[in-house]
Residue, then its C-alpha position, 0 to 999 in steps of 0.5 A: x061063935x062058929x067060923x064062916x068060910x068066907x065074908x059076907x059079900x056085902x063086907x066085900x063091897x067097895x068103900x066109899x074111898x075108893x072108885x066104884x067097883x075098886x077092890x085093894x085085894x084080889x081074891x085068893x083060892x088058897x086052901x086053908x092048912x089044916x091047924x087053920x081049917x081046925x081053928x076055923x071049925x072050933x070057932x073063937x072068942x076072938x073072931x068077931x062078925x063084920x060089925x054092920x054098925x059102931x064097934x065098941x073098942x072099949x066094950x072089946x079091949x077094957x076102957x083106956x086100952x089103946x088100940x092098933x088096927x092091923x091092915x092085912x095080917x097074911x098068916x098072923x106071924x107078926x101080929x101074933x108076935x107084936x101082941x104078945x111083946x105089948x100085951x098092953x095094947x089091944x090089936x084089931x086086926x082085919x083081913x079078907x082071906x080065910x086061910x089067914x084068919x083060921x091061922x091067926x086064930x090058931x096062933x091066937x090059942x096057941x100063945x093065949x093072947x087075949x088082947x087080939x081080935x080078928x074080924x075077916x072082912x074089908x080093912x077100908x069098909x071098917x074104917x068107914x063105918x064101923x070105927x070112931x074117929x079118934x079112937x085107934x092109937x095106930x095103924x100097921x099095915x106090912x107088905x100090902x098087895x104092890x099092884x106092881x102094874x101101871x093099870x092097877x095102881x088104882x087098886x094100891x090102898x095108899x092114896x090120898x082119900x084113904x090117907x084122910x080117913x085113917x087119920x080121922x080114925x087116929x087119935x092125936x099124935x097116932x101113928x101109921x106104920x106101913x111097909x113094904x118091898x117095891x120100891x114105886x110103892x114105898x115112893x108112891x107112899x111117901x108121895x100121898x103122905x109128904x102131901x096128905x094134911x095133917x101127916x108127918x113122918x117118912x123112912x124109918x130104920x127098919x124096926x128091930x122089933x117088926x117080926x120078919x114075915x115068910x113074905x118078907x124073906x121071900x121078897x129079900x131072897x129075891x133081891x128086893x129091899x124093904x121100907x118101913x114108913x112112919x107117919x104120924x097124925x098132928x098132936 
């Protein structure tokens, strides 16, 4: 399979969980590194189109294989790293900026991971037509973009009608782990998800096995703590 240089737009329209014309994402004209651009060039098996359709997890993971759907994965580190600490689980992950697709590809042969798959396009767009209900085992999304202005929070991916949808996607007793360094969004989070139905959870300790992302280290130099959340879908 050959490497695009960017999603298809129609990957980038907006899902129907959101207001017309809302995007969670800003684009970004970030270059790829050059171990990124080599991987993007060479193209992998574990680059998958945008699915326009239903996409068969067993057909991609073997049968009985419990997925997790990754949300956002900036440059792959802790993907990378979660996958191979549970090679047990298949690892979807998905993202809209090509530097950090061809970096994830890269971390993907370098370590030669066989349980990830990577597709470049809208998270929300592939929840809504492309998953079946059910069928993901859990859902990580680390440091989504804050929106730290008041204007822009109806940009934030957590909100309640996503909340719905993401639990529709989980099988019973599924988990969503979110975290993230602005204390209004961890708040704003628990919020949607104390009240969403069918959810139970909150503030965890900060997981020993959730690799410190270059992010995460550039929001603890600047003074911001970090909140990990776990909620769970009812068994």
């Amino acid at each position: 399979m050959t490497a695009t240089t960017g999603p298809d737009p129609d990957d980038h329209a907006s899902p129907a969980v959101l207001p017309r014309g809302v995007r969670t994402y800003k684009p970004r004209r970030s270059r790829p590194t050059a171990r990124a651009s080599q991987a993007l060039a060479r193209g992998s098996w574990a680059l998958l189109p945008m699915p326009a359709g239903r996409l068969d997890l067993s057909a991609e993971f073997g049968h009985g294989v419990p997925v997790v759907l990754e949300i956002g994965f900036g440059d792959g580190l802790a993907t990378a790293a979660l996958a191979e600490r549970e090679p047990e689980r298949g690892v979807l992950a998905i993202d809209v900026h090509t530097p950090g697709v061809g970096e994830l590809l890269a971390r993907i042969e370098a370590s030669g991971l066989r349980n990830v798959r990577v597709v470049e396009g809208d998270a929300l767009v592939l929840l809504e037509r492309s998953v079946d209900p059910s069928s993901l085992a859990g859902v990580r999304t680390f440091f989504p973009d804050p929106w730290p202005k008041a204007r822009h929070h109806k940009r934030r991916l957590v909100r309640p009608a996503v909340a719905d949808l993401v639990r529709d996607r989980l099988a019973p007793g599924g988990w969503w782990h979110l975290a993230t360094d602005w204390a209004d969004y961890a708040e704003s989070m628990r919020a949607c998800l104390d009240s969403a139905p069918g959810w139970s959870g909150g503030p965890v300790p900060r997981p020993v096995d959730r690799p410190v992302t270059r992010y995460e280290r550039r929001a603890l130099a600047a003074g911001r703590s970090v909140t990990d959340l776990v909620y769970r879908t009812e068994a």
